[in-house]
VEXPA-684595 format. One line per 3 residues: number of its first residue (from 1); their letters; for each residue y, x, z of N, C-alpha, C. Coordinates in Angstrom, 1 decimal. Example, Ala and Ser with C-alpha at 12.3 -4.5 7.8 and 13.67 -1.06 7.14 Angstrom:
# VEXPA-684595
1	as	-5.7,13.2,7.8,-4.5,12.3,7.8,-3.3,13.2,7.8 | -2.2,12.8,7.1,-1.1,13.7,7.1,0.0,12.9,7.9
This chain:
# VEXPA-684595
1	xxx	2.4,-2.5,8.5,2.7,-2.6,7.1,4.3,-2.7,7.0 | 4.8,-2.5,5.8,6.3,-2.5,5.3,7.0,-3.6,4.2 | 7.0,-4.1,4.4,7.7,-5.0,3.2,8.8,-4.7,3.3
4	xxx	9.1,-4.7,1.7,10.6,-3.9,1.3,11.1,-5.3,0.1 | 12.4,-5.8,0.2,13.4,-6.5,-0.7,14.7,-7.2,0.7 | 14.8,-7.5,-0.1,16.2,-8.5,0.6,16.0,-9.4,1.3
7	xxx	16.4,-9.7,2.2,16.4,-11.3,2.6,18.1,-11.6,2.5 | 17.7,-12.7,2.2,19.0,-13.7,1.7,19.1,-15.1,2.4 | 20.8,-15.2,2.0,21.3,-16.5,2.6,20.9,-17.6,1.2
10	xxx	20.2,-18.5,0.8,19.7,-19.3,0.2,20.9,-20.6,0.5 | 21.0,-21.2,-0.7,21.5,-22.3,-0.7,20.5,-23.5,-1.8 | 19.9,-24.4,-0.6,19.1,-24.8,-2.1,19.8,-26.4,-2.2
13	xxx	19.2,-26.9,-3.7,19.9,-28.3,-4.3,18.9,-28.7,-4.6 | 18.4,-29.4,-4.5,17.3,-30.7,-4.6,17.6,-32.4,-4.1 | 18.1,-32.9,-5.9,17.6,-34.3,-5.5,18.8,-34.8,-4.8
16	xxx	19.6,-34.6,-5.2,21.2,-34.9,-4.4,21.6,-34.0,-3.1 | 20.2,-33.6,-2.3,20.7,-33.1,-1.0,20.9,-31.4,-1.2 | 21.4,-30.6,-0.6,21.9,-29.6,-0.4,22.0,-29.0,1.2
19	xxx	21.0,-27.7,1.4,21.3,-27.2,3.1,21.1,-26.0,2.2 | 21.3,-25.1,3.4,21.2,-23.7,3.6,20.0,-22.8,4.3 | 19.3,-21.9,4.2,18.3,-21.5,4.8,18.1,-19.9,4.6
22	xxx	17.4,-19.5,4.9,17.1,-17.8,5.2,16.0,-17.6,4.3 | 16.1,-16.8,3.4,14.9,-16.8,2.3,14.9,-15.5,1.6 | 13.5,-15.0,0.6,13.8,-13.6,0.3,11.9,-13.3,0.7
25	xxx	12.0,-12.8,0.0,10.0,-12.1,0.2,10.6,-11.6,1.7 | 11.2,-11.2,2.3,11.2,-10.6,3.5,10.7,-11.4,4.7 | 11.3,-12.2,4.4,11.3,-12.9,5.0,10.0,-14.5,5.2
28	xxx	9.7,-14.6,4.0,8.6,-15.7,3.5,7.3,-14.8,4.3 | 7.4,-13.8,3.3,5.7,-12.9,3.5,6.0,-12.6,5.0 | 7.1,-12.1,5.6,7.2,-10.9,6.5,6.9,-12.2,7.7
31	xxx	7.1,-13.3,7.9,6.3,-14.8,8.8,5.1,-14.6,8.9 | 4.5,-14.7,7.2,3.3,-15.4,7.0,2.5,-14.0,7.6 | 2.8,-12.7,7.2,2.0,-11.5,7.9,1.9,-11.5,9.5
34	xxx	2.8,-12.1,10.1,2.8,-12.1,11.4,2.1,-13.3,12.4 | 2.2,-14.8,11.2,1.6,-15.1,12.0,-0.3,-15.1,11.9 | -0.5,-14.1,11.0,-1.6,-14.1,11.1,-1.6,-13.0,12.0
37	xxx	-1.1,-12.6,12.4,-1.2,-11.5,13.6,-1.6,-10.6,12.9 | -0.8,-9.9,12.1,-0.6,-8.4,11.4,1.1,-7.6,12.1 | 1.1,-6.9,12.3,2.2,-5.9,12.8,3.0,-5.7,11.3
40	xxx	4.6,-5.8,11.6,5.4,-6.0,10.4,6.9,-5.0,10.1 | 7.4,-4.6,9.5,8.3,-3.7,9.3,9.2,-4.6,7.8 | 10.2,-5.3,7.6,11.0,-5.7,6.9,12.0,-4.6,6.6
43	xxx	11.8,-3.9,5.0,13.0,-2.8,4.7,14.2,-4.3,4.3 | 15.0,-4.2,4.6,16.1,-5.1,3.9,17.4,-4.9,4.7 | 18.5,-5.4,3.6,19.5,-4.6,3.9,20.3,-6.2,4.2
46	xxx	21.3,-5.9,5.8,22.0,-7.8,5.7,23.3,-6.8,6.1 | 24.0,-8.2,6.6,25.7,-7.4,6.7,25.3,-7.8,8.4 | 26.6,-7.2,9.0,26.2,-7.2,10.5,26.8,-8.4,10.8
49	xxx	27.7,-8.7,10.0,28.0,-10.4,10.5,26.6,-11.1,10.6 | 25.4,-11.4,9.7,24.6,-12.1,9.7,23.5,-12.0,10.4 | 23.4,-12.2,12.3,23.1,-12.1,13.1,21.5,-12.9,13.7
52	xxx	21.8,-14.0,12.5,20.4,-15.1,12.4,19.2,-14.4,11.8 | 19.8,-13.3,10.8,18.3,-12.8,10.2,17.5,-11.9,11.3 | 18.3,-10.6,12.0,18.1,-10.2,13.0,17.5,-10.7,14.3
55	xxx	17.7,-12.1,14.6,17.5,-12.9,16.0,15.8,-13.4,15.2 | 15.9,-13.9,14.2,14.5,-14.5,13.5,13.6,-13.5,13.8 | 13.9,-12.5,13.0,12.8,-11.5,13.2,12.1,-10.8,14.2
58	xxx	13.4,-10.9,15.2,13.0,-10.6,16.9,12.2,-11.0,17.5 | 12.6,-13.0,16.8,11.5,-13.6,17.5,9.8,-14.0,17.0 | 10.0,-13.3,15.8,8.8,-13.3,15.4,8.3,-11.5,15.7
61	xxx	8.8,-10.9,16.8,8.4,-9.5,16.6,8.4,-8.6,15.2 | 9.1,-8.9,14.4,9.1,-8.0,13.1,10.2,-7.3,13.2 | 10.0,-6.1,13.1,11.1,-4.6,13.0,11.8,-4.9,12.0
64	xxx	12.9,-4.6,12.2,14.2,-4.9,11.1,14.6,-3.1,10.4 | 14.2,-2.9,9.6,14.4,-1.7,9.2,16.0,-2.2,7.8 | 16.8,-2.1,8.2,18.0,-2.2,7.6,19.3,-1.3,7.4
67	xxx	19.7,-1.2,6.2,20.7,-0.1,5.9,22.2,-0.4,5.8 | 23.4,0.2,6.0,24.4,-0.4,5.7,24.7,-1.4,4.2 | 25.3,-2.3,4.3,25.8,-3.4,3.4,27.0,-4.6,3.6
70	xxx	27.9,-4.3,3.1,29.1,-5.5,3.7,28.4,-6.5,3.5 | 27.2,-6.7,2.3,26.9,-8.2,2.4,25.6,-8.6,2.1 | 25.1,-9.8,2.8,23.8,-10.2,2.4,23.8,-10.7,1.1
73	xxx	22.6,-10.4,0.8,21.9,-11.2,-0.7,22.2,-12.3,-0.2 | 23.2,-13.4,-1.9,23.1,-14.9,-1.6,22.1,-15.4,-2.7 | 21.5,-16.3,-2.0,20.7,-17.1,-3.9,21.1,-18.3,-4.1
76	xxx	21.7,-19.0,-5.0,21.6,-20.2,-5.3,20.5,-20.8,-5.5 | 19.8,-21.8,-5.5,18.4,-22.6,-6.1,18.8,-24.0,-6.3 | 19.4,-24.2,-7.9,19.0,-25.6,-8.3,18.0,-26.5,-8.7
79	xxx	17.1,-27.0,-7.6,15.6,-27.6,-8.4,15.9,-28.7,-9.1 | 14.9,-28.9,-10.0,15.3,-30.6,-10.7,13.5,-30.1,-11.1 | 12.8,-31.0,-10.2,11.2,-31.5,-10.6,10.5,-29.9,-10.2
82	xxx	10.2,-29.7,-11.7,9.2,-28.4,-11.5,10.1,-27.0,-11.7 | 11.6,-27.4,-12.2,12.2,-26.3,-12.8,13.1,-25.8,-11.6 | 14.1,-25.1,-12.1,14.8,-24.2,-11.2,15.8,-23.3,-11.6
85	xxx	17.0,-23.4,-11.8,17.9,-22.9,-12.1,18.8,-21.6,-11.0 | 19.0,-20.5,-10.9,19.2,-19.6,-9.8,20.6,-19.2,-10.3 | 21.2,-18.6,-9.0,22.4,-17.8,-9.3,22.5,-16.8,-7.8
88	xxx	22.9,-16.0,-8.3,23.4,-14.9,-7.1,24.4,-14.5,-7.1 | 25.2,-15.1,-6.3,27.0,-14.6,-6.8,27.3,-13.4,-5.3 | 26.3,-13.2,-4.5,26.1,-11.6,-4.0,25.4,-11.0,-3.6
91	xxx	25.1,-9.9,-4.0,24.2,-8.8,-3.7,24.4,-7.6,-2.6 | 23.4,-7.5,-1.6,23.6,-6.6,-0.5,23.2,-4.8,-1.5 | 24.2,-4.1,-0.9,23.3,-2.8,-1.4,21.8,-2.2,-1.1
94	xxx	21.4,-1.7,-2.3,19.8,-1.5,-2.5,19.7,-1.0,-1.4 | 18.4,-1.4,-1.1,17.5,-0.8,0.4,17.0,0.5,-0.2 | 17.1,1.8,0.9,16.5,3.0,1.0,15.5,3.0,1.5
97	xxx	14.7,4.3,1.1,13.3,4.1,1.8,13.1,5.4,2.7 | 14.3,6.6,2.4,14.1,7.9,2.6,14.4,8.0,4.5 | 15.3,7.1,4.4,15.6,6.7,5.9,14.0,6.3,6.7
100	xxx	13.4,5.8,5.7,12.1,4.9,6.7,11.0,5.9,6.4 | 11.2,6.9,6.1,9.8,7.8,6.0,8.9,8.4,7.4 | 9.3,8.5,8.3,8.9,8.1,9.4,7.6,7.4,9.7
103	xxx	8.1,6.3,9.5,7.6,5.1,9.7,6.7,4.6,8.7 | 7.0,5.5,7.2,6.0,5.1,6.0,4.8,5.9,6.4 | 5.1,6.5,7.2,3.6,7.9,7.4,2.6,7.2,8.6
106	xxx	3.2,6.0,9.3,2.5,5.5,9.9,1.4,3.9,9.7 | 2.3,3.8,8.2,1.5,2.3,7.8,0.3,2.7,6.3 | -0.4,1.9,6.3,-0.9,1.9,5.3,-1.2,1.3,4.1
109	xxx	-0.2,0.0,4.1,-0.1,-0.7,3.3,1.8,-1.1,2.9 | 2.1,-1.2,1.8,3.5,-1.1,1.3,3.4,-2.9,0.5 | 4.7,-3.7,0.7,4.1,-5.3,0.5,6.1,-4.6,0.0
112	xxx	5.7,-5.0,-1.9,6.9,-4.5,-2.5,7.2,-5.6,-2.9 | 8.7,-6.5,-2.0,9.2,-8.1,-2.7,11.0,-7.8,-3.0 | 11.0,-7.1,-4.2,12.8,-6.8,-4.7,12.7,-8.5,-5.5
115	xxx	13.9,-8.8,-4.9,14.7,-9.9,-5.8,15.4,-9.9,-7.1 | 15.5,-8.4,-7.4,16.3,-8.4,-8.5,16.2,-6.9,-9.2 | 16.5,-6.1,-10.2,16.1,-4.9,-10.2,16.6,-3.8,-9.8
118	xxx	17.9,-4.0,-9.0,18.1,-3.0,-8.5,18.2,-3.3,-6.4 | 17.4,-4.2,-6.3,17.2,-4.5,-4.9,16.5,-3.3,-4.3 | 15.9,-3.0,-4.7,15.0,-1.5,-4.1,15.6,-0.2,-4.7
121	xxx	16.3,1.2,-3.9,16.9,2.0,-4.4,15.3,2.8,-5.4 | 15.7,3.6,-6.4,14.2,3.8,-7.4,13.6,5.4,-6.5 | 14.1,5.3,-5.4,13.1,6.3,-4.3,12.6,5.8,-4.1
124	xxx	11.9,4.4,-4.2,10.6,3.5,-3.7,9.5,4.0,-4.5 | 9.9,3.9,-5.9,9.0,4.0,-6.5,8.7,5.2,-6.7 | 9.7,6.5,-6.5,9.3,7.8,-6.6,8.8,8.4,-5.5
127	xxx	8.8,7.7,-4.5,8.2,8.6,-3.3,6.6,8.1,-3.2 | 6.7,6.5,-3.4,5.2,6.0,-3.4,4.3,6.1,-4.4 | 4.4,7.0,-5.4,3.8,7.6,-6.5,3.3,8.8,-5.7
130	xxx	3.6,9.8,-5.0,2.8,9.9,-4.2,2.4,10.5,-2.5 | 2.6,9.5,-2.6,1.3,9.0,-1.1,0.3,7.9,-1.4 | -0.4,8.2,-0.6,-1.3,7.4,-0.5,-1.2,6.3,0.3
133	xxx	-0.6,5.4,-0.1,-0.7,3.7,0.7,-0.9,2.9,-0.5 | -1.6,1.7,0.3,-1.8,0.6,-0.4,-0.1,0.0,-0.8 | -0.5,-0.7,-2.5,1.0,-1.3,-2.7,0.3,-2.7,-3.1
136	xxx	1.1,-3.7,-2.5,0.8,-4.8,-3.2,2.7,-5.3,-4.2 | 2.3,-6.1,-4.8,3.8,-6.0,-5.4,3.6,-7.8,-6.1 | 5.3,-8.5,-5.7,5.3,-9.4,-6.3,6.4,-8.9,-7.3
139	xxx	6.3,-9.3,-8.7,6.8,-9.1,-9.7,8.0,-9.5,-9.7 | 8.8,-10.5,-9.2,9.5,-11.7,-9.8,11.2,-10.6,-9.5 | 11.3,-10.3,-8.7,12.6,-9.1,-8.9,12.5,-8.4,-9.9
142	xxx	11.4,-7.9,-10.9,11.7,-6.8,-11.7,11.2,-7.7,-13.5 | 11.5,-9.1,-13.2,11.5,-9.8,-14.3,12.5,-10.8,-14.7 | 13.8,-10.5,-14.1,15.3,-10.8,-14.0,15.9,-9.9,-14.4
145	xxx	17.2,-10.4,-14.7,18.2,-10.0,-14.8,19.5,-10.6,-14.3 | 20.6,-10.2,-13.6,21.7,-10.6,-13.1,22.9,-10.5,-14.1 | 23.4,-11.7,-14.0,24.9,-11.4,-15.4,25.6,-12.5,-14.7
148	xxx	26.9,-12.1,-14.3,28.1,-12.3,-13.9,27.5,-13.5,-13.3 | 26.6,-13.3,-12.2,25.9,-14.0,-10.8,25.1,-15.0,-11.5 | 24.1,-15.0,-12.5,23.2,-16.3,-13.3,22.4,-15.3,-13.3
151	xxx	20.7,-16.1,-13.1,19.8,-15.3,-12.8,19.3,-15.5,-14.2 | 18.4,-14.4,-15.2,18.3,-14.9,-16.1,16.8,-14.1,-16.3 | 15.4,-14.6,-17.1,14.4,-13.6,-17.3,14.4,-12.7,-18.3
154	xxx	13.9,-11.5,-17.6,14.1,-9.9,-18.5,12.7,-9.0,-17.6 | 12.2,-8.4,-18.7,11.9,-7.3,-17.8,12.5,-5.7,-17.6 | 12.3,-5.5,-16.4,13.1,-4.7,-16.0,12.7,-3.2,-16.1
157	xxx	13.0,-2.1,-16.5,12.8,-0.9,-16.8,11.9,0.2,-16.2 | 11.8,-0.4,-15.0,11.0,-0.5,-13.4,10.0,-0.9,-13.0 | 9.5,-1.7,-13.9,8.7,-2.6,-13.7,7.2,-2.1,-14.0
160	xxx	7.5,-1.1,-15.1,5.4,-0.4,-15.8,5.4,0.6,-14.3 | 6.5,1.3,-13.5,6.2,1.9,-13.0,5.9,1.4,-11.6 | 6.1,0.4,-11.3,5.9,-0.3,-10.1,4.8,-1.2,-10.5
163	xxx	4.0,-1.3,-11.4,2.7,-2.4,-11.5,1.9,-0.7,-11.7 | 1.9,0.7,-11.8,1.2,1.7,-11.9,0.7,1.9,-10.5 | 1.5,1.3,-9.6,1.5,1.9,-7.9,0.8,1.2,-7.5
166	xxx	0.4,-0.3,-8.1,-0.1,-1.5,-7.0,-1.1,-1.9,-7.3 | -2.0,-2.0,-6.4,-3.8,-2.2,-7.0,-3.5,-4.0,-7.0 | -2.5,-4.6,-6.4,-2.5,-6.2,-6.1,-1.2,-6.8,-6.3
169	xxx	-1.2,-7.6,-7.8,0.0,-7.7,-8.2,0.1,-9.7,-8.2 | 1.1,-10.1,-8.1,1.5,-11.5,-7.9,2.6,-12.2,-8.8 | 2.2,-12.7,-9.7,3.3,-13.1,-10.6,3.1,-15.0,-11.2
172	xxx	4.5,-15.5,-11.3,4.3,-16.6,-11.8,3.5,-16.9,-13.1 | 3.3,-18.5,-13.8,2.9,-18.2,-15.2,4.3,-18.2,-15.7 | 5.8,-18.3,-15.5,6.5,-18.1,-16.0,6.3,-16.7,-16.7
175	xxx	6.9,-16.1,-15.3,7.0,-14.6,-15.3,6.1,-13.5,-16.0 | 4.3,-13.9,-16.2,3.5,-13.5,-16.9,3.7,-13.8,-18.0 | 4.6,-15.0,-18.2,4.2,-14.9,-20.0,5.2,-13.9,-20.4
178	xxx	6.6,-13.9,-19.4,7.8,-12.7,-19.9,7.3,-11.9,-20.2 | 6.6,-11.5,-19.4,5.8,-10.0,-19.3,4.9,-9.4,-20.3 | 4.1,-10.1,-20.8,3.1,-10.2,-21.6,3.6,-10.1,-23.0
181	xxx	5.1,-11.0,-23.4,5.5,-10.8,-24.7,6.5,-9.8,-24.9 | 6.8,-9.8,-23.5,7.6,-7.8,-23.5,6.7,-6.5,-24.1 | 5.2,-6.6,-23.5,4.4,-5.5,-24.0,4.0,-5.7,-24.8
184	xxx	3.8,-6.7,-25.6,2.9,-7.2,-26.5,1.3,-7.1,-26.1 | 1.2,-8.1,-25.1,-0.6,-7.2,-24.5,-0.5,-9.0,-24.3 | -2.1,-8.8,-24.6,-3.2,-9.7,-23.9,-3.4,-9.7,-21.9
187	xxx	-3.5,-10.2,-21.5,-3.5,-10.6,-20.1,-4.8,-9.5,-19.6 | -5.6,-9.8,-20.3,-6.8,-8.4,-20.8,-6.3,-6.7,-20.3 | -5.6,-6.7,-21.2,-5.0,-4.9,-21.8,-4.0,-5.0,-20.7
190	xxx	-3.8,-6.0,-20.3,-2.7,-5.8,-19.2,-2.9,-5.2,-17.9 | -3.6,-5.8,-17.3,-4.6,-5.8,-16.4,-5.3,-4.2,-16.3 | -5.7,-4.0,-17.6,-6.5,-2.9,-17.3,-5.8,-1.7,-18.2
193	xxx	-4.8,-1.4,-18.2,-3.4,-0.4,-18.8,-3.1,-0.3,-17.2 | -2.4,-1.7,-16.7,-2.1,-0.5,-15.8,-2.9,-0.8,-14.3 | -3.7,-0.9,-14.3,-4.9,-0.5,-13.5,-4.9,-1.3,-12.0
196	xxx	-4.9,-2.8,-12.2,-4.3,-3.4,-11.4,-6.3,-4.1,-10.7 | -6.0,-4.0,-10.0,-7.1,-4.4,-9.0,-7.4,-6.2,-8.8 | -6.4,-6.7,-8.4,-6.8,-7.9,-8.3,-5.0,-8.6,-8.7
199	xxx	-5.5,-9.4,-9.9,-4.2,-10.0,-10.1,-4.1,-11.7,-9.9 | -3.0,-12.0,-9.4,-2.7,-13.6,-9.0,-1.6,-14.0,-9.8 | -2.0,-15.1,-10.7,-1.0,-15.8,-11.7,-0.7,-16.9,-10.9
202	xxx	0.0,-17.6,-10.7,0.5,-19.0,-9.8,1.0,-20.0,-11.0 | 0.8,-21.3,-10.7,1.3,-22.3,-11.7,1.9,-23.4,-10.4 | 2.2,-23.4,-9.2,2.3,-24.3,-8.8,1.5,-25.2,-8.3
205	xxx	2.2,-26.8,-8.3,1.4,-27.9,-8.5,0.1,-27.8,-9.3 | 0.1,-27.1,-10.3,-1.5,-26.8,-10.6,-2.4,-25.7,-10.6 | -2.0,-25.0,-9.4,-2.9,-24.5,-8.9,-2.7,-22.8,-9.1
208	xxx	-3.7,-22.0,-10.0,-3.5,-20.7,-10.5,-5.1,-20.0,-10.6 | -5.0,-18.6,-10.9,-5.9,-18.2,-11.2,-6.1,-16.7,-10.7 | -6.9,-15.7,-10.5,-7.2,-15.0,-9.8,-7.7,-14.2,-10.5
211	xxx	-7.7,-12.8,-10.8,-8.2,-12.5,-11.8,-8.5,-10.7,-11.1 | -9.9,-10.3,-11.2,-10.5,-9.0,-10.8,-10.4,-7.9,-12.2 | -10.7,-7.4,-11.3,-10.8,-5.7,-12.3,-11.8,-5.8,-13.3
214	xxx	-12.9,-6.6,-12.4,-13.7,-6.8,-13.2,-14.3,-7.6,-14.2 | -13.1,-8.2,-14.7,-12.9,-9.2,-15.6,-13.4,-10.8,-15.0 | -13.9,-10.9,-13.4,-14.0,-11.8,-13.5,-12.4,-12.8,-13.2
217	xxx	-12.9,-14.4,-13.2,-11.4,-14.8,-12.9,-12.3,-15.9,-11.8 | -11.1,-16.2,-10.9,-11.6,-16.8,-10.1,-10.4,-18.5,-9.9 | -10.3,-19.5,-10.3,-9.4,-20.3,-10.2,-9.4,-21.0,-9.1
220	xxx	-7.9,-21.3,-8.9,-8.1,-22.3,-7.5,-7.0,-23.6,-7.5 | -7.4,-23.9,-7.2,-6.6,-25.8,-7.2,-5.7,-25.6,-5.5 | -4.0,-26.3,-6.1,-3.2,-25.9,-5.1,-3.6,-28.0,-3.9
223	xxx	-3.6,-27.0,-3.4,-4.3,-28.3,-1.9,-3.1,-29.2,-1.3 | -3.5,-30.6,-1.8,-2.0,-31.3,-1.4,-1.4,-31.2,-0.3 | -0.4,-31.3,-0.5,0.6,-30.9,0.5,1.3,-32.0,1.5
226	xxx	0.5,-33.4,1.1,1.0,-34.2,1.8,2.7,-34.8,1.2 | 2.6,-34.9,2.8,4.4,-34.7,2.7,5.4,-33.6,2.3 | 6.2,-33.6,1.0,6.4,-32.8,0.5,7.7,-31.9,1.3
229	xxx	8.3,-30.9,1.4,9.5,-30.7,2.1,10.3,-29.7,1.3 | 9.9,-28.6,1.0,10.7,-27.4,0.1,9.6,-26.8,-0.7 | 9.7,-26.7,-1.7,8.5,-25.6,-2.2,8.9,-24.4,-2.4
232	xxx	10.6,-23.7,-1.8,11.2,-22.2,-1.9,10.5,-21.6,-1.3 | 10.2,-20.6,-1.5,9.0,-19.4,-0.8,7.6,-19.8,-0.6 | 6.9,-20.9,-1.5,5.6,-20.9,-1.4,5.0,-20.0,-2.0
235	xxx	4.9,-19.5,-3.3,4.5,-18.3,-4.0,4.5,-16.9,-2.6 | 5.7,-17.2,-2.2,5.5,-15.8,-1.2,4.5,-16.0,-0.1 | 4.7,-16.8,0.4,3.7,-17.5,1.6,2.1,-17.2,1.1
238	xxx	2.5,-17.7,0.0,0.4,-17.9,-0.7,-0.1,-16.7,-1.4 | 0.5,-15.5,-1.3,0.5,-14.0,-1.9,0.2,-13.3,-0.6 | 1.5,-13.7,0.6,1.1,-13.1,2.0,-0.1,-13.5,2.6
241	xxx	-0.7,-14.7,2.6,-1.7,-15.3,3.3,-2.8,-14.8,2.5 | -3.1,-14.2,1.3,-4.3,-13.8,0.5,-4.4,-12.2,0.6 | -3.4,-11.9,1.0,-3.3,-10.4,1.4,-4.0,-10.4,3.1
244	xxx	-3.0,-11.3,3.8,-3.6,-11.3,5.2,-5.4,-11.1,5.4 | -6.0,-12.2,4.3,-7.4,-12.1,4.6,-8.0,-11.4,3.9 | -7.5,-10.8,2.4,-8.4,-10.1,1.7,-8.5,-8.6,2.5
247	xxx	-7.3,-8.2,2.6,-7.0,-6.3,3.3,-7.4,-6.3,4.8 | -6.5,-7.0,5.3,-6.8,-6.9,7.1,-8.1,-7.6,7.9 | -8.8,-8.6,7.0,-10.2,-9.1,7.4,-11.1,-9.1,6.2
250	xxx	-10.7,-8.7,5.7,-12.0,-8.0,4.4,-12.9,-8.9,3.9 | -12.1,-10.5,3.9,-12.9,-11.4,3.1,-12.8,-11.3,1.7 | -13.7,-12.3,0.9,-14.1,-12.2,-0.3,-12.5,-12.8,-0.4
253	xxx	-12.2,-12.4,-2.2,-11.4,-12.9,-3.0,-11.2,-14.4,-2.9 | -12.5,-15.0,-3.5,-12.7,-16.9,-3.6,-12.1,-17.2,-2.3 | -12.9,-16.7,-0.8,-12.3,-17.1,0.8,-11.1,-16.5,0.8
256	xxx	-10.6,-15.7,0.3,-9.4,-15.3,0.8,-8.2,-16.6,-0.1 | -8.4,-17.0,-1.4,-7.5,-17.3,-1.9,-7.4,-18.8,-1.8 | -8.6,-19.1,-1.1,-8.9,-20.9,-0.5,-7.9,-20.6,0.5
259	xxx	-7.7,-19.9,1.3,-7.1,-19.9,2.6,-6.1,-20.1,2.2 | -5.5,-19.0,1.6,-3.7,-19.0,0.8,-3.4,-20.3,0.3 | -4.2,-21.1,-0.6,-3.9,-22.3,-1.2,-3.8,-23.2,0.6
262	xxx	-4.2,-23.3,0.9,-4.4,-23.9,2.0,-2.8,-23.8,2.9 | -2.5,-22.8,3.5,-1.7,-22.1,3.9,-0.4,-22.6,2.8 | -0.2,-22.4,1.7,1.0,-22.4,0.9,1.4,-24.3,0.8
265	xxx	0.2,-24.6,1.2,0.2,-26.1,1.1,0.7,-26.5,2.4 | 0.9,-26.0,3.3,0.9,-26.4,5.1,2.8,-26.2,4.8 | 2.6,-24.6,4.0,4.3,-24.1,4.3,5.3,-25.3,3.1
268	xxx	4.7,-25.7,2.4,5.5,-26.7,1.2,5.8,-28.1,2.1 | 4.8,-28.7,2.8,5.0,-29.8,3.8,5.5,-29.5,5.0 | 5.8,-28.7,5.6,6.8,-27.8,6.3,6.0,-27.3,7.8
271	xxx	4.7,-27.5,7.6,3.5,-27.3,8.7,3.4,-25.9,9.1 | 3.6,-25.0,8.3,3.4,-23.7,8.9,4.2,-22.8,9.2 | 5.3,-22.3,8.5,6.5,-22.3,8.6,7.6,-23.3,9.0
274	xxx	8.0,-24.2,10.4,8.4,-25.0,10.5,10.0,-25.1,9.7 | 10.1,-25.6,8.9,11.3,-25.9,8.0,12.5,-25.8,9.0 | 12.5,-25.8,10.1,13.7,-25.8,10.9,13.7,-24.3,11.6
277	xxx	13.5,-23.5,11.6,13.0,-21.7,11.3,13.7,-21.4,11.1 | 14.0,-21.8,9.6,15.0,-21.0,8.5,16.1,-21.5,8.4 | 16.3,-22.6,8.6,17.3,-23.5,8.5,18.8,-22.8,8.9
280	x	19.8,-22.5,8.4,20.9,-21.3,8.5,22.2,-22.6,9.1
């Protein structure tokens, strides 16, 4: 499989304290795929100074498919409770995909995680319109907007055409309600306009909802986490881990997304992803 966005140098703020860490769907998902023992390919573009993303990946066996860029994606993350304030004061140049065609003729599933809307060059979306691979897609890059490095929500122009590609879409309830008052659609008409297979709403701390083609919805309660540690990249973690069992072991939806809850709860208390991993 391929996962395509950025990985970034992360700077997070919570609660007086302040570190640094390695973060970015590339990186979140491109872990959690592997340690379920799935084979991994990260499109993302770093600068060659930043030598930790490269050494990570090595040691997690994940192919670094990377393009020139003087610089890595940075993110700011100010938490305060349940909110979150972002800023990106740099952006690596968009990842290509025409370079990795090769290598796209050999996978069968595409794991689409852009940070922002122009993190993926728009040959992603023009080439994977058509072939035939599975696309799963998390939303949250193409429901921003960037202005003078403040992250701010928009949807993005890119966005009907990259939920047309992906039978399995992942979005916050923030992010769904952007979305929803951008089209003016019911969650309903949404769903079934653009022809999405199995969709995952996330609320966090309280849990989320699951929602089939076939109008059923399936809800799930997020599983304490114990001791709390980061909650940056749980959403990615609990999207990769429900992919891991729904596609590659062909469990049901309800089993697949017990597991993810499960999983996203291990990586927030710092059990699964050991917090000292990423740590930059």
């Amino acid at each position: 499989m391929i996962i395509a966005g950025s990985v970034t140098y992360d700077t997070i703020v919570r609660e007086g304290a302040c570190f640094r860490k390695i973060g970015g769907v590339s990186a979140y998902a491109g872990l959690t795929f592997r340690l379920h023992g799935i084979r991994t390919a990260a499109a993302c573009n770093v600068a060659p100074r930043d030598r930790r993303v490269r050494n990570l990946f090595r040691q997690y066996d994940i192919l670094v498919c990377d393009g020139p860029t003087p610089v890595t994606t940075r993110f700011v993350n100010v938490q305060t409770g349940d909110s979150r304030r972002q800023e990106a004061p740099r952006l690596a140049d968009p990842v290509r995909l025409i370079p990795l065609l090769p290598l796209l003729k050999s996978v069968a599933h595409v794991h689409l995680g852009p940070l922002h809307p122009a993190d993926l060059h728009p040959e992603w979306l023009a080439i994977l319109s058509r072939v035939h691979k599975t696309v799963s897609l998390d939303v949250q890059g193409y429901v921003r907007k960037i202005r003078d490095g403040r992250v701010f929500p928009a949807v993005s122009k890119r966005l009907p055409e990259a939920l047309r590609l992906s039978r399995f879409v992942k979005a916050d309830s923030e992010e769904m309600a952007v979305i929803l008052e951008r089209f003016r659609m019911k969650i309903e008409t949404f769903q079934d306009t653009f022809g999405i297979d199995e969709l995952l709403v996330t609320s966090g701390r309280r849990g989320g909802t699951l929602r089939l083609a076939s109008g059923e919805q399936i809800a799930y309660e997020a599983c304490p986490a114990g001791r709390e540690s980061d909650t940056t990249g749980a959403g990615d973690v609990l999207f990769a881990a429900y992919l891991a069992r729904r596609l590659y072991r062909n469990e049901s939806p309800d089993a697949s997304i017990r597991h993810a809850a499960r999983i996203a709860a291990d990586q927030v208390a710092g059990r699964f992803i050991a917090s000292e991993t990423l740590l930059i």
